[in-house]
C-alpha positions in Angstrom: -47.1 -193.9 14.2 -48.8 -190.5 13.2 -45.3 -189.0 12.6 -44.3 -191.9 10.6 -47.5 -191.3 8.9 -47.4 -187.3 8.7 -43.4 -187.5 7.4 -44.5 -189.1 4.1 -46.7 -186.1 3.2 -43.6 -183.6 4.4 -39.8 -183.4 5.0 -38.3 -183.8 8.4 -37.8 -180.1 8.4 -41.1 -178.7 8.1 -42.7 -181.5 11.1 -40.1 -179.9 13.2 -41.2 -176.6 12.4 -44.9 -177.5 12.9 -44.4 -179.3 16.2 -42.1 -175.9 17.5 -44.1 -174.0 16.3 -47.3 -174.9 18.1 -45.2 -175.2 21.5 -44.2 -172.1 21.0 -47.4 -170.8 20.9 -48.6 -172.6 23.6 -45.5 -171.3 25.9 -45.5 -167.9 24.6 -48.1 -166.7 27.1 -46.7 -168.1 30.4 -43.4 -166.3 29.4 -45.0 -162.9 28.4 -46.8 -162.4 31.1 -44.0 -161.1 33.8 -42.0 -158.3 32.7 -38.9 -160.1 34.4 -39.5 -163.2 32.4 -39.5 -161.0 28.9 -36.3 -159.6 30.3 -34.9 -163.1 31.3 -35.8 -164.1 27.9 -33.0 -161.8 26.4 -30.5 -162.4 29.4 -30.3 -166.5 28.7 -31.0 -166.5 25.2 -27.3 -167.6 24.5 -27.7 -171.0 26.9 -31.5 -171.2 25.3 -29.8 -171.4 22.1 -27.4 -174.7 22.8 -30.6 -176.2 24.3 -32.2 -175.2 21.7 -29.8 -176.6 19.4 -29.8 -179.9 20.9 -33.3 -180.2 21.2 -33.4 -179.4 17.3 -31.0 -182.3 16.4 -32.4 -184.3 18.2 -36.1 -184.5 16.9 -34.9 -184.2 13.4 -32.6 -187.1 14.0 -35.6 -189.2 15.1 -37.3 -188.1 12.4 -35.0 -189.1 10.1 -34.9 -192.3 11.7 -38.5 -192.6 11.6 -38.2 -192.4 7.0 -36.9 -195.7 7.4 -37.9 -197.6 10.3 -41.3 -198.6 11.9 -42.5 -196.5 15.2 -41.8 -199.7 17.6 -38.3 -199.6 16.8 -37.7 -196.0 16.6 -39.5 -195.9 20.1 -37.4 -198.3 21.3 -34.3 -196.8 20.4 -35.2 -193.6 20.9 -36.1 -194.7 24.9 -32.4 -195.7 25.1 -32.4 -192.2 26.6 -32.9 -193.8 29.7 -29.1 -195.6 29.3 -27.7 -192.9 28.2 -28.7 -190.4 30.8 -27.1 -192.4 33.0 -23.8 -193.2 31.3 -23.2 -189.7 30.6 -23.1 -189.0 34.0 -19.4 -188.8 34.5 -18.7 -186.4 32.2 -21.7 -184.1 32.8 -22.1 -184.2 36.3 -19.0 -185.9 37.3 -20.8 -189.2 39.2 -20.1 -192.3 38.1 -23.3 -194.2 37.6 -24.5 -196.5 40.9 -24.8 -200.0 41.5 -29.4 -199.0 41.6 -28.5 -196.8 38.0 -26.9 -200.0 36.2 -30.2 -202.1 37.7 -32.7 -199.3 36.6 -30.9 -199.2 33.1 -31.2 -203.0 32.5 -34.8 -203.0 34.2 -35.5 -200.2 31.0 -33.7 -202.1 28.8 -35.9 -205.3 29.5 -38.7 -203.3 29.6 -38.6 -201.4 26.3 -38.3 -204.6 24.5 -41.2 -206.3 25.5 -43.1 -202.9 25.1 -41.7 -202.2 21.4 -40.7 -205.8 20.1 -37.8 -203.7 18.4 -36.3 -206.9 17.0 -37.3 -207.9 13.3 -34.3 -210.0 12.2 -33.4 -206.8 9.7 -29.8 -205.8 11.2 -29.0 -202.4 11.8 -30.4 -199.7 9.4 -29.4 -196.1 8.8 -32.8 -195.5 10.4 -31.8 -196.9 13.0 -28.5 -194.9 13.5 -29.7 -191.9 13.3 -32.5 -192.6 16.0 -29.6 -193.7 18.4 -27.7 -190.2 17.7 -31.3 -188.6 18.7 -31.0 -190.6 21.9 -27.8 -189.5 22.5 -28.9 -186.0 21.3 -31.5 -186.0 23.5 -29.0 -187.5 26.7 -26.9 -184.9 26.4 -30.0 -182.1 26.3 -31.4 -183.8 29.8 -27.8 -183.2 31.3 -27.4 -179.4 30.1 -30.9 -178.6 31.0 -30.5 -179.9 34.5 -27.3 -178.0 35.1 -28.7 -174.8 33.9 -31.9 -175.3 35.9 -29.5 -176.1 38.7 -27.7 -172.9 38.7 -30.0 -170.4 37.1 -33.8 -171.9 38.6 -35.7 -170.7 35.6 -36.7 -173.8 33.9 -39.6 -171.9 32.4 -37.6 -169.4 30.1 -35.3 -172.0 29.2 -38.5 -174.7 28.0 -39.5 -171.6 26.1 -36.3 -170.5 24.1 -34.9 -174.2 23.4 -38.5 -174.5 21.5 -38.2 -171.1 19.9 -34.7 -171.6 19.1 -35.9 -175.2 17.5 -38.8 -173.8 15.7 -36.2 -170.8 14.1 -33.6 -173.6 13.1 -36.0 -175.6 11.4 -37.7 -173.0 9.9 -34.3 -171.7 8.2 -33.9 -174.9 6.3 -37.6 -175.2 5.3 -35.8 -173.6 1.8 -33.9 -176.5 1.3 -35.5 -179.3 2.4 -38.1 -180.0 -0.8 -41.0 -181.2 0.3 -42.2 -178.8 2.9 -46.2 -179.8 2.7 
């Protein structure tokens, strides 16, 4: 509800620079501190750079979503993350999805809409497309992050440059966007 709220007094863009902005703050010092992870910082900055790609789209898809739909729906659709993980699967980390995922995904399913009453009679919205595509944003960031944690082990640097890289993407269309508040 507060982003719904805070997106009426600025564009998309500028909430995703804000929110990056402060993470990266926050994360700046647990990076800095090692002289290995300031080096390591350099070394995967092309791989933080797709996360930090995905990571981009996908909050300004939700918040995009969030111009025209109510919070309940958007968190609804935006937690179809959880089926979406799983479905993805095959192609990211070439396992087909078990008989316990397809229970757990219906369980979420089931879950999410007593918890978010997502259902209002209205149809499908563009909101409402553009939160799915930050779901499946979002599904697709889980799977690349876990493979590169998986082969590099540095979960720390990465966390650090998908935000930076976020917080830099935003902040190049802050120009554009018109009401940056």
């Amino acid at each position: 509800p507060i982003t719904r709220i805070v997106i009426a007094e600025m564009s998309a863009f500028a909430l995703v620079f804000f929110r990056a902005l402060l993470a990266t703050l926050v994360l700046l010092p647990f990076v800095f501190l090692k002289k290995e992870d300031r080096k390591n910082c350099l070394k995967y900055l092309p791989l933080g750079f797709i996360l930090g790609f995905l990571v981009y789209f996908s909050h300004l898809f939700q918040t995009f979503g969030l111009e025209t739909i109510h919070s309940g729906r958007s968190a609804f659709l935006t937690n179809l993350t959880i089926v979406f993980v799983p479905l993805l699967s095959p192609v990211f980390q070439k396992q087909i999805p078990t008989l316990k995922d397809a229970i757990s995904m219906v369980i979420a399913l089931i879950g999410m809409i007593f918890l978010t009453s997502p259902f209002s009679g209205e149809g499908l919205s563009k909101g409402d497309f553009w939160t799915i595509l930050c779901a499946v944003t979002f599904s697709i960031h889980i799977h690349f992050l876990q493979i590169l944690v998986k082969k590099y082990d540095k979960s720390k640097i990465f966390a650090f440059l998908e935000i930076l890289i976020m917080g830099i993407l935003a902040a190049s269309m802050l120009p554009f966007s018109g009401n940056t508040s």
